[in-house]
C-alpha positions in Angstrom: 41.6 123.0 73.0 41.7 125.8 70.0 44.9 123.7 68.4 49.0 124.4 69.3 50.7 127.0 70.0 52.0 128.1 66.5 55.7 128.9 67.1 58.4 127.1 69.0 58.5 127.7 72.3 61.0 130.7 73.5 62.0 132.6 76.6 59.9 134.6 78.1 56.9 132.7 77.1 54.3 132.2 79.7 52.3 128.7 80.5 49.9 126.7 82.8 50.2 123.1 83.6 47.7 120.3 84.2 47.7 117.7 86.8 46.0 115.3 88.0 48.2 114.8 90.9 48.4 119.2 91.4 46.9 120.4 94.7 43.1 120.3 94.2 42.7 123.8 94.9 44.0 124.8 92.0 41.3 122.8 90.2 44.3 120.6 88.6 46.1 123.9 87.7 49.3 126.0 88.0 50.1 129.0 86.1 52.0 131.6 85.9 54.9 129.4 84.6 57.8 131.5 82.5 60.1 130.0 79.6 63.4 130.6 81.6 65.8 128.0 79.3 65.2 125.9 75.4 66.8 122.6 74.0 67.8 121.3 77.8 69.0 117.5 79.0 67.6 116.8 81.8 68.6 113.3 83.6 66.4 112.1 86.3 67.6 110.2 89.0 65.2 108.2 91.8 65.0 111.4 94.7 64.7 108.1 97.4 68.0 105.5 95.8 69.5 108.1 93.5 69.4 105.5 91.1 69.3 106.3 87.4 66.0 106.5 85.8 66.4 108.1 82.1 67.3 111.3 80.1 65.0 113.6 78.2 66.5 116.3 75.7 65.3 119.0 74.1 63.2 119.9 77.2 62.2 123.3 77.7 62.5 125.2 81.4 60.1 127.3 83.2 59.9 128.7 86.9 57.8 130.5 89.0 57.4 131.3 92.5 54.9 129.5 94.8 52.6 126.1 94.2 54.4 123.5 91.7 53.2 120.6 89.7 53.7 117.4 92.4 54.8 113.4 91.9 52.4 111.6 89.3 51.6 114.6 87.0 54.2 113.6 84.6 52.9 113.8 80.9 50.2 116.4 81.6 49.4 119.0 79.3 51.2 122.1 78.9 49.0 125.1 77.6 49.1 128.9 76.9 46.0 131.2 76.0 46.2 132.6 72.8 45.9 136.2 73.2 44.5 137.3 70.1 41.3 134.8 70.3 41.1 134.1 74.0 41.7 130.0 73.4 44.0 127.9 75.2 46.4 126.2 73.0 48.9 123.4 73.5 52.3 124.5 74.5 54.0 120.5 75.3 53.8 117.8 77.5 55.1 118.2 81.4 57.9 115.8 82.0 58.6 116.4 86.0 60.6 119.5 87.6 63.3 120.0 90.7 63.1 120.2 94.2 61.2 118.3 96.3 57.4 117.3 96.2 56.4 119.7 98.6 53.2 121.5 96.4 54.6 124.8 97.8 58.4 126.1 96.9 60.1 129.2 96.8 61.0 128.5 93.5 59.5 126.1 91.4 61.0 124.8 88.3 59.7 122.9 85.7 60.1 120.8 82.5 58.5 120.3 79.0 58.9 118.7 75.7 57.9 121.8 73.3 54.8 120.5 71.1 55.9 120.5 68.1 58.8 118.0 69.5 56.0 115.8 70.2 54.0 116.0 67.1 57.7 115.1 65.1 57.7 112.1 67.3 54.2 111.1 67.1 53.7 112.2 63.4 50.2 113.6 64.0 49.0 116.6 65.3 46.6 117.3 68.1 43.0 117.2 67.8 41.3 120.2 67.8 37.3 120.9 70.0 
């Protein structure tokens, strides 16, 4: 990890996502993600009871077309390479996404707490390799 991304996530931006639940084909990897939306609430609901589960704000949304993240790869990281030195940098932490949990959609949509979110809450920043 060459450190975070240095500016707030915005729209347009593109990222990858990391899962240990994502199809192993992708070698625990989708990207291709765009920023579509910033600063959402998002309140997830059990898909099975409907029941209420929590909220999350300030969540940032991405889509793309074709394999999504799956059940179980909450908290993975979110990551972007860093064009001008070719390192991948932290973008956030993956918080779930819509639709089912088929790993294939026609459109896949996605949510994430922007990093610097995280390092506010935390108080720390991210190691750096």
């Amino acid at each position: 990890m060459g450190g975070r991304f240095s500016v707030r996530s915005r729209e347009g931006d593109q990222y990858c996502i990391g899962g240990a639940s994502t199809n192993p084909e992708s070698n625990g990897q989708i990207c291709r993600f765009k920023v579509t939306d910033i600063g959402w609430k998002v309140e997830y609901v059990d898909p099975k009871t409907r029941e209420y589960i929590g909220t999350v704000r300030w969540v940032q949304v991405g889509k793309k077309t074709g394999k999504c993240p799956v059940g179980g790869d909450s908290g993975a990281p979110v990551y972007t390479f860093r064009q001008s030195d070719g390192y991948v940098v932290a973008k956030g932490i993956f918080s779930g996404g819509g639709g089912d949990d088929a790993p294939v959609q026609s459109t896949c949509v996605t949510y994430f707490t922007d990093i610097h979110d995280v390092m506010k809450t935390v108080g720390k920043d991210i190691y750096k390799k």
